[in-house]
C-alpha positions as CSV (number, residue, x, y, z in Angstrom):
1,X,103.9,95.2,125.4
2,X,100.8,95.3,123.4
3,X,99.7,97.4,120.2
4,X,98.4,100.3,121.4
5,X,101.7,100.7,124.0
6,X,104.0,100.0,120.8
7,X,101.6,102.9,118.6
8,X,102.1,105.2,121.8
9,X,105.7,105.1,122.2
10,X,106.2,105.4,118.6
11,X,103.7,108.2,118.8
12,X,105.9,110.2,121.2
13,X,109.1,109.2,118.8
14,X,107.3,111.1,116.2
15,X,106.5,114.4,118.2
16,X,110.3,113.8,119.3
17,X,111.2,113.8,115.7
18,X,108.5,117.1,114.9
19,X,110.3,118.7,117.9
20,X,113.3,118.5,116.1
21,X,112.9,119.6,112.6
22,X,110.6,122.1,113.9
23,X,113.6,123.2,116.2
24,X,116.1,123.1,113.5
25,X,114.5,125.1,111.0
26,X,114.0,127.5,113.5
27,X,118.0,127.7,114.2
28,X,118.8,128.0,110.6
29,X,116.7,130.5,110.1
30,X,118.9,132.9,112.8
31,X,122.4,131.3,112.3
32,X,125.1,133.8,111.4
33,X,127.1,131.5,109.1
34,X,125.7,129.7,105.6
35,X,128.1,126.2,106.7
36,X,126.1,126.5,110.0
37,X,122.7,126.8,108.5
38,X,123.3,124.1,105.7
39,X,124.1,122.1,109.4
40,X,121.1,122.8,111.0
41,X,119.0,122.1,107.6
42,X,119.9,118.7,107.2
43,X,119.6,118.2,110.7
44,X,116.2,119.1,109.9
45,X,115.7,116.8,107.3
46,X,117.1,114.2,109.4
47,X,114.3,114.5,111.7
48,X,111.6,114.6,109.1
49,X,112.7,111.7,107.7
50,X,112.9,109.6,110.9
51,X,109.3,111.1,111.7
52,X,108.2,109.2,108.1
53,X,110.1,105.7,109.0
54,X,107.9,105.9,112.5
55,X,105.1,106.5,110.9
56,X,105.6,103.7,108.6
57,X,105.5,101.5,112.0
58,X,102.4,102.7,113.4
59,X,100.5,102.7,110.1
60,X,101.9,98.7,109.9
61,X,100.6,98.2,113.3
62,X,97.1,99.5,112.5
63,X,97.5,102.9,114.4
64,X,97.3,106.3,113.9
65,X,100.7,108.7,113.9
66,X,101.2,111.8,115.7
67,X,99.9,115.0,114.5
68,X,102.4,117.5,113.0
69,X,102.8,119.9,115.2
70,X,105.4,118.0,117.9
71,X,104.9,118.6,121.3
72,X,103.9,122.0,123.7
73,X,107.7,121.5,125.7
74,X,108.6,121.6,122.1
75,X,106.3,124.4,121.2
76,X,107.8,126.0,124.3
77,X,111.5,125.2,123.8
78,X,111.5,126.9,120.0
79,X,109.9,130.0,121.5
80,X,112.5,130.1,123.9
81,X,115.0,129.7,121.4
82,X,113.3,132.6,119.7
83,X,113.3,134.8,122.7
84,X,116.7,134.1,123.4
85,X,118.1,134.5,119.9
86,X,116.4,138.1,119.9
87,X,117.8,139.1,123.4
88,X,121.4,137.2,122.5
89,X,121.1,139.0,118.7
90,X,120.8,135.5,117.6
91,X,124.7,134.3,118.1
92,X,125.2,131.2,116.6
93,X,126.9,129.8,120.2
94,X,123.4,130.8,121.3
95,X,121.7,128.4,118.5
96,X,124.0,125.6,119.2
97,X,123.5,125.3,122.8
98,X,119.8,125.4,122.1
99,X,120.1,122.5,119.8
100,X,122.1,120.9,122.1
101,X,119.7,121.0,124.5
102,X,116.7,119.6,122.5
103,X,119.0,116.9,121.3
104,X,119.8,115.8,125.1
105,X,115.9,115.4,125.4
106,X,115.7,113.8,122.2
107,X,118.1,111.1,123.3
108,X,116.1,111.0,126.6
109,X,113.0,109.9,124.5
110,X,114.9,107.5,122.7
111,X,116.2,105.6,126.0
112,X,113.4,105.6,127.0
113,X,111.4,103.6,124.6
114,X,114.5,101.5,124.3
115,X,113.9,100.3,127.9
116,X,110.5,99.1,126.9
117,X,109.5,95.6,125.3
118,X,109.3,96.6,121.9
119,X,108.6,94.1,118.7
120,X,112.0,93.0,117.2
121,X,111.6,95.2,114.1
122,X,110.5,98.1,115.6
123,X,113.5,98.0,118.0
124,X,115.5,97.8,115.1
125,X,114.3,101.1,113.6
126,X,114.5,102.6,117.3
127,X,117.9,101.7,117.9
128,X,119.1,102.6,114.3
129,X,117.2,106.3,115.0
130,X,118.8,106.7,118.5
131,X,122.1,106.1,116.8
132,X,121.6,108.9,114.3
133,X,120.0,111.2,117.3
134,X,123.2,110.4,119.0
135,X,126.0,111.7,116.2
136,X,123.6,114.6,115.5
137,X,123.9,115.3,119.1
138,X,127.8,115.1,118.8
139,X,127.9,117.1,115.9
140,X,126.0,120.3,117.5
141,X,128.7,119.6,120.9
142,X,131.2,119.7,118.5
143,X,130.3,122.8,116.5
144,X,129.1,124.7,119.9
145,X,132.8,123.8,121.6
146,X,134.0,125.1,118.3
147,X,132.1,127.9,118.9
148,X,132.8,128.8,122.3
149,X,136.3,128.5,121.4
150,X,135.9,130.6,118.7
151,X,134.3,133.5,121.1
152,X,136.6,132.8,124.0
């Protein structure tokens, strides 16, 4: 895998990693419950800090990182949460499966620039963030089961 497929695939980590804190802050901003917000906020945080490590990659490999903004299926998926939370009142079961649902295609990306050839270092960082995508991913299952419990 050369350079420029190496910048590229960390590229699309990053907007994976906008997507996401993007997405989060959106959630906290409608969730119901301060322990669920304070959730979604570091979840947030997460994801801008894992944007800032990949960064750190490209910018070591001569390239040039994403923009800010994430991606337009992002774009898209946090004005769906948005219309969703205003037709649903904004439940917090509502949120959670939303999250849930960005974090399955956040794990997606992260498979699939595991499959590819990457440098031994970069992998390292890859496979560390795809871990941490992983138990945030568990987390919002757990809280939304919790939650659909809760409602049941």
């Amino acid at each position: 895998m050369d350079n420029k497929q190496v910048i590229d695939t960390l590229n699309d980590l990053i907007e994976n990693c906008k997507d996401g804190e993007f997405g989060f802050n959106a959630s906290a901003e409608h969730a119901r419950t301060d322990s669920l917000k304070q959730t979604f906020l570091a979840r947030s945080q997460d994801c801008r800090k894992a944007a800032e490590e990949l960064r750190g990659l490209v910018g070591q490999l001569g390239g040039k990182s994403a923009a800010d903004g994430g991606t337009i299926a992002g774009a898209a998926h946090r004005g769906w949460v948005a219309v969703k939370g205003t037709l649903a009142g904004y439940s917090d079961l509502n949120m959670l499966e939303e999250a849930e649902r960005g974090e399955d295609k956040a794990l997606e990306r992260y498979r699939d620039a595991l499959k590819e050839d990457l440098p031994a270092d970069v992998r390292v960082v890859v496979q560390r963030q795809y871990e941490g995508a992983k138990r945030n991913h568990d987390e919002i299952r757990t809280l939304r089961n919790a939650a659909r419990a809760h409602d049941a």
